[in-house]
Each structure stands twice: as structure tokens, then as C-alpha cells.
Residue frames as a rotation matrix with the C-alpha (Angstrom) as fourth column:
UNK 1
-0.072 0.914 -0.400 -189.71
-0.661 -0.344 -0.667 -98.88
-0.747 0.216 0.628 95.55
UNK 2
-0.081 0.257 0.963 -191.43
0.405 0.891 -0.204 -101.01
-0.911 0.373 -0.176 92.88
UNK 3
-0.742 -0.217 -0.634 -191.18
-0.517 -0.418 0.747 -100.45
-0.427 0.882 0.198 89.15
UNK 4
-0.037 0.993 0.112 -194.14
0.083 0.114 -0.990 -100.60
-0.996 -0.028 -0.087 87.35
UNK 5
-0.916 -0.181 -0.357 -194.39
-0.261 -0.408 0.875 -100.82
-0.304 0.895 0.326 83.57
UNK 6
-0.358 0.903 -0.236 -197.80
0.135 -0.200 -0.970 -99.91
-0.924 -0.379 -0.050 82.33
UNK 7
-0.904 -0.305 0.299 -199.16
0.373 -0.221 0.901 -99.89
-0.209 0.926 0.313 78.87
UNK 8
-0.240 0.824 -0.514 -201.37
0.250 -0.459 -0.853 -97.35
-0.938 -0.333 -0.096 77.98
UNK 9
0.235 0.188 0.954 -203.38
0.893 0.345 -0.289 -96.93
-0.383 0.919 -0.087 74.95
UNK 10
-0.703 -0.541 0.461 -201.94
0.711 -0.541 0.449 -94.25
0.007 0.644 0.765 72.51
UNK 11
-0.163 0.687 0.708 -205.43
0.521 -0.549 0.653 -92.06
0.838 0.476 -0.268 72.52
UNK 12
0.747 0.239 -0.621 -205.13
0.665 -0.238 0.708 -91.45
0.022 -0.941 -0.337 76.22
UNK 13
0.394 -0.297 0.870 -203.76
0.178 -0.904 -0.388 -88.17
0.902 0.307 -0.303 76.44
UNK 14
0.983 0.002 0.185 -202.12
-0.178 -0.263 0.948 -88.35
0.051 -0.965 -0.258 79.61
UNK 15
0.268 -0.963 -0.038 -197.89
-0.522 -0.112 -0.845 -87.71
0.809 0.246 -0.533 80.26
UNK 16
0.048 -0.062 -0.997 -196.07
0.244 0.968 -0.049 -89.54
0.969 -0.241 0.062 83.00
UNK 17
-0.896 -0.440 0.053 -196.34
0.100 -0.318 -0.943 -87.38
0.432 -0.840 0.329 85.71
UNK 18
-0.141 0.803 0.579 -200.12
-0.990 -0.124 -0.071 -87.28
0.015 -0.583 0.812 85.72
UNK 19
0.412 0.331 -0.849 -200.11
-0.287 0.932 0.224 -90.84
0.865 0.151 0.479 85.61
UNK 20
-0.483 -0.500 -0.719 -198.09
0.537 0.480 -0.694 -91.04
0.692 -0.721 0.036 88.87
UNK 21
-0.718 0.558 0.416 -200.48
-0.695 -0.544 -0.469 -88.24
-0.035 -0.626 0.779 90.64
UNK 22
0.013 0.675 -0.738 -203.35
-0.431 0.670 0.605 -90.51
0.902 0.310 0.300 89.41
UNK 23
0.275 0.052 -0.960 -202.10
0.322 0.936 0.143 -93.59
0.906 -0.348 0.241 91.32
UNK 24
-0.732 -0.647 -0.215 -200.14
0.372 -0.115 -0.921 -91.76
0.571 -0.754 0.325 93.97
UNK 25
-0.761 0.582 0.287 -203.77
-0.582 -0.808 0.096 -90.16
0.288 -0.094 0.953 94.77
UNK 26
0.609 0.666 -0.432 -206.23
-0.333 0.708 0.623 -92.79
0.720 -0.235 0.652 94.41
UNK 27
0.130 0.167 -0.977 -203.54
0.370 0.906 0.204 -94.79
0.920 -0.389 0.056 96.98
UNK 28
-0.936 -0.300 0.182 -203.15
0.097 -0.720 -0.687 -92.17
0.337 -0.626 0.703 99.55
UNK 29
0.223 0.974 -0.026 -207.66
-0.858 0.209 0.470 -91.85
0.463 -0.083 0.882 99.14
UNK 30
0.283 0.446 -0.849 -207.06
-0.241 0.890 0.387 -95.62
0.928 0.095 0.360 99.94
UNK 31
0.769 -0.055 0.637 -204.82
-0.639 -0.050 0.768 -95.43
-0.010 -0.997 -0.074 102.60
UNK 32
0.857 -0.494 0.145 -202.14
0.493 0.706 -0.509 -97.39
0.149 0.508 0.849 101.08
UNK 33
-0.090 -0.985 -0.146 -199.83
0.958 -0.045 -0.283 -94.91
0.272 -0.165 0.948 101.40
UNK 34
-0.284 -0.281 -0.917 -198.48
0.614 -0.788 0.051 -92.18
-0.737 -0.548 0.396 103.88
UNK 35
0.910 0.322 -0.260 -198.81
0.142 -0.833 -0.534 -88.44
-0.389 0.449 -0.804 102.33
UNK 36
0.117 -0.823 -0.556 -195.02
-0.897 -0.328 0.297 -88.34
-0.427 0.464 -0.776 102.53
UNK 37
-0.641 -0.489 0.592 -195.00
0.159 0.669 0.726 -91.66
-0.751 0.559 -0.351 100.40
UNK 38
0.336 0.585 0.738 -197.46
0.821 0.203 -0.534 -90.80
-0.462 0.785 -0.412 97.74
UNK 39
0.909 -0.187 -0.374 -195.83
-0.164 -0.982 0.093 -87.31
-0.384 -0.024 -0.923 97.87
UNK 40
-0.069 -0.986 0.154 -192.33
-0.444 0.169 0.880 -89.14
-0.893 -0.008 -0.449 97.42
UNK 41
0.018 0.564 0.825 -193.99
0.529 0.696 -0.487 -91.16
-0.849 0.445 -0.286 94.60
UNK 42
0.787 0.596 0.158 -194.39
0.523 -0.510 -0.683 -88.09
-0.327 0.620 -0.713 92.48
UNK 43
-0.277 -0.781 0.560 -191.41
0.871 -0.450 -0.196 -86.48
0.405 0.434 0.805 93.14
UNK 44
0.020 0.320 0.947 -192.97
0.197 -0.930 0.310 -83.39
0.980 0.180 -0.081 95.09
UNK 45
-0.939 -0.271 0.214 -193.20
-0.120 -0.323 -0.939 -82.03
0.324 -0.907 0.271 98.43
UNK 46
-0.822 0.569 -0.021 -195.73
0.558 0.799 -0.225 -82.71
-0.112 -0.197 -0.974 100.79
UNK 47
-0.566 0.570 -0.596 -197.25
0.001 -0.722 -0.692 -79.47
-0.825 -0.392 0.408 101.00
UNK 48
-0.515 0.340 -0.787 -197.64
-0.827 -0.440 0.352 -79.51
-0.226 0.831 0.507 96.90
UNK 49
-0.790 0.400 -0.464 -198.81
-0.053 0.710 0.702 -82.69
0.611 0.579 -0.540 96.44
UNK 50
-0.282 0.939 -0.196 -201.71
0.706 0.065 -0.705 -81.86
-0.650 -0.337 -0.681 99.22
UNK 51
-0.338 0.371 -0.865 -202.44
-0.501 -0.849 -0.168 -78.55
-0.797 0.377 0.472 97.64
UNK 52
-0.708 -0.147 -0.691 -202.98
-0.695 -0.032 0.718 -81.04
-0.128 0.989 -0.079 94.26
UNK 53
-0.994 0.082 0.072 -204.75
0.088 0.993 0.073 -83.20
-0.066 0.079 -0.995 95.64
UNK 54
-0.056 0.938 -0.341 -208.28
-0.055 -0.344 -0.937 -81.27
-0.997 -0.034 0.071 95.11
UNK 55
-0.334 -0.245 -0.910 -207.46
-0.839 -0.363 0.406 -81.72
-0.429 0.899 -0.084 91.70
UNK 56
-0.459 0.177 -0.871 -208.32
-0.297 0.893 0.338 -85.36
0.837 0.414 -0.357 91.42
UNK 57
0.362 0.893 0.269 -211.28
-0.581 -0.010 0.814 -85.14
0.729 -0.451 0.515 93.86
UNK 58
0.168 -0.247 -0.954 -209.24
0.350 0.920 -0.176 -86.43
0.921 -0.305 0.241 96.73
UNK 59
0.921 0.387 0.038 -209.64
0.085 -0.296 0.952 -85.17
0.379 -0.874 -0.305 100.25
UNK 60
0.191 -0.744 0.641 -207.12
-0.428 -0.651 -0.628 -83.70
0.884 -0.154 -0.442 102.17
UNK 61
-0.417 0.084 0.905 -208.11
-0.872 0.245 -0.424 -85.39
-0.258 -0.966 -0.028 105.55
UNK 62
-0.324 0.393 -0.861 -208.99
-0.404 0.765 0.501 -88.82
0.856 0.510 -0.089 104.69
UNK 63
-0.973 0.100 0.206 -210.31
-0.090 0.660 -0.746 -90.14
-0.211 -0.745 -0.633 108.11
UNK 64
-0.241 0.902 -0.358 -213.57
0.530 0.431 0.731 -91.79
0.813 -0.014 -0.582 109.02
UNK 65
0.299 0.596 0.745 -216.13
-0.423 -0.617 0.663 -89.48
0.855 -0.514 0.068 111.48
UNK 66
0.930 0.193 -0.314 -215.36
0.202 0.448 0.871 -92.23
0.309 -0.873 0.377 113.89
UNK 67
0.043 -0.981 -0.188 -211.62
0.948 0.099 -0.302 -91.50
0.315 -0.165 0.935 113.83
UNK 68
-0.698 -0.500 0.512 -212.04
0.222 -0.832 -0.509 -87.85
0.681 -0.242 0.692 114.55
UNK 69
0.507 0.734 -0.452 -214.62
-0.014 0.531 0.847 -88.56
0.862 -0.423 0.279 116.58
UNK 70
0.574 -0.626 -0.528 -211.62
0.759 0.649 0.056 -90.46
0.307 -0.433 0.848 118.62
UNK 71
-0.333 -0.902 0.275 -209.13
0.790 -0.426 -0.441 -88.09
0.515 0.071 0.854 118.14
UNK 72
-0.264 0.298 0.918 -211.50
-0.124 -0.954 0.274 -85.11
0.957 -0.041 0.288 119.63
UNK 73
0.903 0.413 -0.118 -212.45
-0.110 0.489 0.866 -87.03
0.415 -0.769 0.487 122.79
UNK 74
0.517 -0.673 -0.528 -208.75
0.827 0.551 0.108 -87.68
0.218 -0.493 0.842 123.19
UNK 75
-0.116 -0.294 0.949 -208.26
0.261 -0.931 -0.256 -83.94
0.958 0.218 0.184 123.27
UNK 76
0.087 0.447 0.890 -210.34
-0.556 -0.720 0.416 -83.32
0.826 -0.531 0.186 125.69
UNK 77
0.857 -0.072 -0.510 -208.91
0.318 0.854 0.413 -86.09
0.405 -0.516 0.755 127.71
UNK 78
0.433 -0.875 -0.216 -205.69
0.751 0.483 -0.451 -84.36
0.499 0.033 0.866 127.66
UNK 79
0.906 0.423 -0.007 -204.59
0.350 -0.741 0.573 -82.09
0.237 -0.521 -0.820 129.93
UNK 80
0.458 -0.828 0.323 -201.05
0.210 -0.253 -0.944 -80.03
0.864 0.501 0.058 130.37
């Protein structure tokens, strides 16, 4: 992993673990990284770091309509 040193301004009220949810959130929202790497990022499990992620307005499912879309068509393609 990459080390990051960040300077942040003394009035920002904010400790270093929400500052890794922060980023580990917004790049997961982007797609940058896996759940279990934004999840590894923090230091949490995946289950908690979805359950947190409604906290910092960040979907749980991140796809595009067209991807589940896809993904529902390939259901019903599949057969057992």
C-alpha cells in the first residue's frame, strides 16, 4: 500500500480514522477500489465498513442501471 502524508488544517475537527473512511468511501463510490480494499484501508471488516457506508452518503451497490440491467438478463439466461 501507499503512504500518504496529508496536512490538514488545525480547525478541521476530524481524527485519523474518519479521514481514512472519507477517502476509503469516496474511492470505493468511484470504483477505485474493491469493498475488501477500501474495507482493508480502514482497518475493518467488510460487513462494517458496508454497514458505514450510509454514513457518508455512499451507496451500498454502486452499479450503473445498465450493469444490472446485464446482470438480470444473464439470470435469466441461466439455467441449472
Amino acid at each position: 500500500m501507499k503512504t500518504i502524508l496529508l496536512n490538514i488544517p488545525d480547525s478541521v475537527d476530524l481524527n485519523d480514522r474518519e479521514a481514512k473512511m472519507l477517502l476509503a468511501s469516496r474511492l470505493y463510490e468511484k470504483g477505485k477500489l474493491t469493498l475488501g480494499q477500501a474495507s482493508d484501508m480502514v482497518g475493518l471488516s467488510k460487513s462494517t465498513f458496508m454497514e458505514l457506508l450510509s454514513d457518508y452518503d455512499v451507496p451500498f451497490l454502486n452499479h450503473s442501471s445498465s450493469d444490472l440491467d446485464n446482470d438480470i438478463q444473464n439470470a435469466k439466461n441461466y439455467s441449472i
